[in-house]
C-alpha positions in Angstrom: 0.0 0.0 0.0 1.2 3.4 -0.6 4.3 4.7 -3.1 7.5 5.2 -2.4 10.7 3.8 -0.1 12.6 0.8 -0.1 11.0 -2.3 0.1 12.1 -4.1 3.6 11.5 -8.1 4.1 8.8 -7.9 7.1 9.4 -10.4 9.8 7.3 -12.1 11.9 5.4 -10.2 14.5 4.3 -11.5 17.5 0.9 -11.2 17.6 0.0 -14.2 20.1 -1.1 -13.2 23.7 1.3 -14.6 25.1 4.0 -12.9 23.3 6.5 -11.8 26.2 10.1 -12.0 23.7 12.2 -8.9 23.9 11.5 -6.3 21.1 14.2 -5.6 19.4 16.1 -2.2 20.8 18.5 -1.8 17.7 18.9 1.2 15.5 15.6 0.1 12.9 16.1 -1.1 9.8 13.3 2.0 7.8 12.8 5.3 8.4 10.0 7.6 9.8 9.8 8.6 6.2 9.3 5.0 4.8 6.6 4.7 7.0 4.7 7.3 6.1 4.9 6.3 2.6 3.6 2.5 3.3 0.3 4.4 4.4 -2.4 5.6 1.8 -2.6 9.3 2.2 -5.9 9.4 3.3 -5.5 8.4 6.3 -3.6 11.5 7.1 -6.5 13.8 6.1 -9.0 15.1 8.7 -12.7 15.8 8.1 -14.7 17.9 10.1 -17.8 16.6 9.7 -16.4 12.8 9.9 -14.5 13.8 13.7 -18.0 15.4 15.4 -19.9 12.4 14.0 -18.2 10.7 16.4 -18.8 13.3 18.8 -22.3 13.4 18.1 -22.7 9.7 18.4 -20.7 9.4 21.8 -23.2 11.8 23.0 -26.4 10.3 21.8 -25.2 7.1 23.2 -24.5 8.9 26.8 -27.5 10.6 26.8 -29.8 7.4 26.1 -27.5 5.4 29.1 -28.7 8.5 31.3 -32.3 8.8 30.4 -32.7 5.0 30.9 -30.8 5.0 34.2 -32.5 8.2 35.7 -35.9 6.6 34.3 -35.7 3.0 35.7 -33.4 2.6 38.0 -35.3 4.1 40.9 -37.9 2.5 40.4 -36.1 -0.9 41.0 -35.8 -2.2 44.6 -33.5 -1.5 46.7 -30.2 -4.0 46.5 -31.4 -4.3 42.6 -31.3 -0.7 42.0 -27.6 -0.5 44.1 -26.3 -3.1 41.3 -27.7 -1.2 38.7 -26.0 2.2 39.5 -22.6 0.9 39.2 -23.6 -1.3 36.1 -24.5 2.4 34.7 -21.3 3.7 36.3 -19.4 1.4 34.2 -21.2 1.5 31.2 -21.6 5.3 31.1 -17.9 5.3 32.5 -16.5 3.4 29.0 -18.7 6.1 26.9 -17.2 8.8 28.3 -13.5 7.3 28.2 -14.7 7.6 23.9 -15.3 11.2 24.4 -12.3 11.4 26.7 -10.1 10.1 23.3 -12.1 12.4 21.2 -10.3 15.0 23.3 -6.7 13.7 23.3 -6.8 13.7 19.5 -8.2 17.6 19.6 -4.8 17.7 21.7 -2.7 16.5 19.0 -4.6 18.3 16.0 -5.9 15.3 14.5 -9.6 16.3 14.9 -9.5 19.1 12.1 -7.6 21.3 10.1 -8.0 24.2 12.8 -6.2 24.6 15.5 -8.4 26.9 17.1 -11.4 24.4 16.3 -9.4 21.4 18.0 -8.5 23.4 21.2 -12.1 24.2 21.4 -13.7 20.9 21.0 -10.9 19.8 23.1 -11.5 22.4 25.5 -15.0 21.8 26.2 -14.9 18.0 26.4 -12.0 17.9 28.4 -13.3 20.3 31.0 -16.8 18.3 31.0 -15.0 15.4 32.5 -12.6 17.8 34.5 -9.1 17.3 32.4 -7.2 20.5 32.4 -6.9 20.7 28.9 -4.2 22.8 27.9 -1.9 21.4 30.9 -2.4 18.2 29.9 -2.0 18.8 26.2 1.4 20.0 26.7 2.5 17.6 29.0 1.5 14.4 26.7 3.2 16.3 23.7 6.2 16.0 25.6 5.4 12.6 26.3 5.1 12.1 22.5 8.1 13.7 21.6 10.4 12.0 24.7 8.9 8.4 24.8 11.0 5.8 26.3 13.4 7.9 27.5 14.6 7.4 31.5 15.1 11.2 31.6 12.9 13.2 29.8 9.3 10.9 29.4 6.8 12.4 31.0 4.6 9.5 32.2 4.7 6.1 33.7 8.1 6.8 33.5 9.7 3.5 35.2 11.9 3.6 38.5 15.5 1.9 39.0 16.1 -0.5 41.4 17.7 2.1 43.5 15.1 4.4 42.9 12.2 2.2 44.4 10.4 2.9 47.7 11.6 0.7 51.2 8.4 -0.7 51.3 8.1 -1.7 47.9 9.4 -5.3 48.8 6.0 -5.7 51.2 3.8 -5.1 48.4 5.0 -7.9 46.9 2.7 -10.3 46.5 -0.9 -10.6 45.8 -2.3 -8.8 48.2 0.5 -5.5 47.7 -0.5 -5.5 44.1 -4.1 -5.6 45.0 -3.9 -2.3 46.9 -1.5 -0.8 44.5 -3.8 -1.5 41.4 -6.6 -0.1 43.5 -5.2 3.4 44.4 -3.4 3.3 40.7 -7.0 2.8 39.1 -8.5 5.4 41.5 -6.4 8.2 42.9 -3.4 7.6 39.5 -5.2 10.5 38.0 -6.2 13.3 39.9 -2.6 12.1 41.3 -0.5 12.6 38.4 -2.4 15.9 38.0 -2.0 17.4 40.9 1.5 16.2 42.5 2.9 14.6 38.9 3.4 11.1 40.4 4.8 8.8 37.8 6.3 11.4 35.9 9.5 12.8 35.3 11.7 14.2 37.8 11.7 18.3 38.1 13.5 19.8 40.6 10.4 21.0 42.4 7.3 20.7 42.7 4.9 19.8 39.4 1.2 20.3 39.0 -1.2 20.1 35.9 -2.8 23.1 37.4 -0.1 25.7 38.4 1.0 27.8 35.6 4.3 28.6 36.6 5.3 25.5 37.1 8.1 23.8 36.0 6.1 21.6 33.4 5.4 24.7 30.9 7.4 27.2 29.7 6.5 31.2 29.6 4.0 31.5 26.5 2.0 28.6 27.4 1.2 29.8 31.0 -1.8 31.6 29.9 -3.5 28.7 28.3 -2.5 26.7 31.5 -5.3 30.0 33.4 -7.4 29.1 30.6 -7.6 25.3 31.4 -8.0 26.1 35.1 -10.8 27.9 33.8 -13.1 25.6 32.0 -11.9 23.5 35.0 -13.6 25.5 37.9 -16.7 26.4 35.5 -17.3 22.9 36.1 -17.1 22.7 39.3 -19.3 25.4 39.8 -22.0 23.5 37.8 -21.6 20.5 40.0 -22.2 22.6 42.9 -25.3 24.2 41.7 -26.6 20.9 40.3 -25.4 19.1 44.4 -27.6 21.8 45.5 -30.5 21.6 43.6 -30.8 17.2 42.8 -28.4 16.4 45.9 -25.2 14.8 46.6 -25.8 10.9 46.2 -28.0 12.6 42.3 -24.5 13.9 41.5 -22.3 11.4 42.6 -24.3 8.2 41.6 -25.0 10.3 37.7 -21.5 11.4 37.1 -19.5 10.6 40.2 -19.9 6.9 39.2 -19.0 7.2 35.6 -16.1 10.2 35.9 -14.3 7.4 38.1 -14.5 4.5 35.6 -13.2 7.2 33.0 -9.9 8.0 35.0 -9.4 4.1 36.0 -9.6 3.5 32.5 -7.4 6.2 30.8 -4.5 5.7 34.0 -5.2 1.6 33.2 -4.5 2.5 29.0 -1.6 4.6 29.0 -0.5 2.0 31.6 -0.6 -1.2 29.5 0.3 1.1 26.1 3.9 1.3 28.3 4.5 -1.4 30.7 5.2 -4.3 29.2 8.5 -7.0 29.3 9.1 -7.1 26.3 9.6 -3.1 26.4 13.1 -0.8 26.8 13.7 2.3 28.0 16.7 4.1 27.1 18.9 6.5 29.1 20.5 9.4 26.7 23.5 7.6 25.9 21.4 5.3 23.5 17.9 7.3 23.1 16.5 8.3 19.9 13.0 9.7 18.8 12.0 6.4 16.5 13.5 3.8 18.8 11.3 5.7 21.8 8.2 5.6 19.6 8.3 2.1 19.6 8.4 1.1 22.7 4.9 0.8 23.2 2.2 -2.2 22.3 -1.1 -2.4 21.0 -3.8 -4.3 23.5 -6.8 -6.0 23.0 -9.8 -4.8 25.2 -12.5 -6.4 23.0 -15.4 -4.8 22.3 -14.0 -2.3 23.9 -11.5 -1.1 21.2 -14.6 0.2 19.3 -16.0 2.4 22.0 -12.9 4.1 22.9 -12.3 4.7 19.4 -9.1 1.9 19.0 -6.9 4.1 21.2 -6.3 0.7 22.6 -5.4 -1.3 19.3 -3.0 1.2 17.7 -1.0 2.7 19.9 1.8 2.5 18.0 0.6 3.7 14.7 -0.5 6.7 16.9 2.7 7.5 18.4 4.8 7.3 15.3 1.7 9.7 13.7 0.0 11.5 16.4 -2.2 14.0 14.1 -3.5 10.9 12.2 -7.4 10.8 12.8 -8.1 7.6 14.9 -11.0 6.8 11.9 -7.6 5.8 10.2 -6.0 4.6 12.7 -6.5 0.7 11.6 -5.7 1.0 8.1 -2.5 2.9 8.8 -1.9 0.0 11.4 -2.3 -2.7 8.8 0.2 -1.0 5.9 3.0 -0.3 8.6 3.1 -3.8 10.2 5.1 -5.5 7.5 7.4 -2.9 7.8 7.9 -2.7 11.5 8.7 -6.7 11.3 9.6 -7.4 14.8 9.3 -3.9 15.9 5.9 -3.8 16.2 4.2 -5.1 19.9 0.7 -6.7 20.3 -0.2 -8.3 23.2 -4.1 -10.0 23.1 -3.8 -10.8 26.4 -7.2 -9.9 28.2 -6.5 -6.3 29.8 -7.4 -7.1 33.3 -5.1 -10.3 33.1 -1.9 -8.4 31.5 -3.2 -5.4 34.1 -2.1 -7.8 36.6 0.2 -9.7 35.1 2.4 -6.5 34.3 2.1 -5.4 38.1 3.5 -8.1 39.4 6.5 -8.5 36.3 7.1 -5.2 35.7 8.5 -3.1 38.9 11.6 -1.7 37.8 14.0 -1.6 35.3 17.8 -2.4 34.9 20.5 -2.9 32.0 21.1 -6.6 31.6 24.0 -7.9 33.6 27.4 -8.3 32.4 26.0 -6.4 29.2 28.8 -3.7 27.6 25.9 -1.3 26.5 23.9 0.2 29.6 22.0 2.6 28.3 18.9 0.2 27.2 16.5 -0.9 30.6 14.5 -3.8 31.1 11.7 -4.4 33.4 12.5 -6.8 36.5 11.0 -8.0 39.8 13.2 -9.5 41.7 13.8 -8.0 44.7 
């Protein structure tokens, strides 16, 4: 598919679930350039009208899951109608995490051919689900631009061995990596965003929501107000909707489904770069391509659909961020037999390689007695 570049023998990929070999971590065999050529060009072009389809729909679908769970569920009795609210919660919770993506490609200018259009979209949808939009825009463009480096990554950025916490050896085992996945699936969000745990190292103190802080520079702080903004206008309208339908109305109608969004989008960018067959690289041996490829594709099912296959091609996304994820797949296809053995799938059922990963994947070190150190694997022996 496509025009262009040399032709490169693919090799086989490792598309079984349980597929935990070591990618490779050489200098690749193609280019960026050869890439982009494998891929019809359409798939690079954005279309307005096709991008707030999806908006539209993700919307029509929420507001039916709402009007059937503020219809009926009350009227159920009492230990029914408990089991139904989080059902919604869930269900309403994986909507939103579409809408949530919708967002994060308005933050990477793949929704349109307007910047201004994007960052409003983005804006608004972001804010709805209370993601300071601008912050986090510029933090996962860093990301994008610095991933799989031990330095300079700005997310699930893995610790050393000498970096982990004393009590890390008494979590484990089952139990540890029961409470761990908990607070990570619950608190990782509003965690990252407020105190920037799991990302890089800055010499003070980081925070999605200060504008002079060390994550932004000068002419991006008054976007950062802006995202604060939409942010508090938000919260405002939760407090006048907790004062006029009550507490348990608010927190059983969005409460519910706001917390499946951020267990979600912390468990996705999770899996996306925490696997064993993944390196990081220090700077002696770091480069943009070889960092854009350590990630892996997932399978979540029938899930992959709803959240708009976010899940399913992560790394056609990374090495093309402002390719609408309506492409996504086809792009996906045409690069595979290029990538060969660079390219990472693992089918394995999310909530097994969620746990699986927690347990395998607590640190990382160079291999021992190996001359090159600047290329990490995970380990967990402690």
């Amino acid at each position: 598919m496509g025009a262009g570049g040399r032709s490169i023998a693919p090799s086989v990929t490792k598309d079984k679930a349980n597929a935990l070999g070591r990618s490779p971590y050489a200098k690749p065999p193609f280019t960026l350039s050869q890439l982009k050529k494998a891929i019809p060009p359409h798939c690079f072009k954005r279309s307005v009208l096709r991008s707030f389809s999806y908006v539209v729909y993700d919307f029509i679908l929420a507001s039916i899951i709402y009007y059937l769970a503020t219809t009926y569920i009350d009227l159920l009795p009492k230990p029914l109608s408990y089991f139904s609210w989080a059902v919604y919660g869930f269900v309403q919770g994986c909507v939103l995490t579409g809408l949530w993506v919708i967002a994060h490609e308005c933050g990477h200018h793949a929704f349109s051919d307007h910047q201004w259009l994007d960052d409003t979209v983005g804006l608004v949808l972001h804010s709805f689900l209370l993601v300071p939009y601008f912050s986090w825009k510029y933090s996962h463009r860093r990301h994008h631009s610095n991933t799989g480096s031990m330095e300079k990554d700005e997310v699930f950025v893995p610790k050393r061995k000498s970096g982990l916490q004393w009590f890390s050896k008494y979590l484990n085992n089952p139990p540890g990596r029961v409470l761990t996945l908990t607070i990570t699936l619950t608190l990782g969000w509003p965690l990252y965003l407020l105190f920037n745990v799991s990302g890089r190292h800055y010499d003070r103190y980081a925070c999605h929501y200060d504008p002079y802080g060390p994550i932004y520079s000068d002419r991006e702080r008054l976007q950062i107000y802006i995202s604060d903004a939409g942010i508090l206008a938000v919260v405002y309208g939760l407090y006048r909707l907790t004062a006029a339908r009550g507490i348990m109305w608010v927190l059983c109608v969005y409460g519910g489904p706001l917390l499946v969004v951020n267990g979600f989008l912390v468990l996705i960018t999770f899996l996306q770069h925490t696997h064993p067959s993944l390196p990081h690289y220090d700077s002696s041996e770091w480069d943009w391509l070889r960092g854009a490829l350590a990630t892996v594709d997932r399978d979540y099912g029938v899930l992959n659909k709803v959240f708009h296959n976010i899940t399913d091609t992560h790394v056609g996304h990374h090495l093309f961020s402002t390719m609408p994820h309506y492409h996504a797949m086809e792009a996906t296809k045409a690069i595979k037999p290029i990538l060969g053995e660079y390219y990472q799938f693992d089918g394995t059922p999310f909530y097994k390689a969620m746990w699986r990963e927690a347990k395998e994947c607590l640190y990382v070190e160079p291999d021992e007695g190996e001359q090159n150190k600047g290329i990490h694997w995970y380990n967990n022996k402690l």
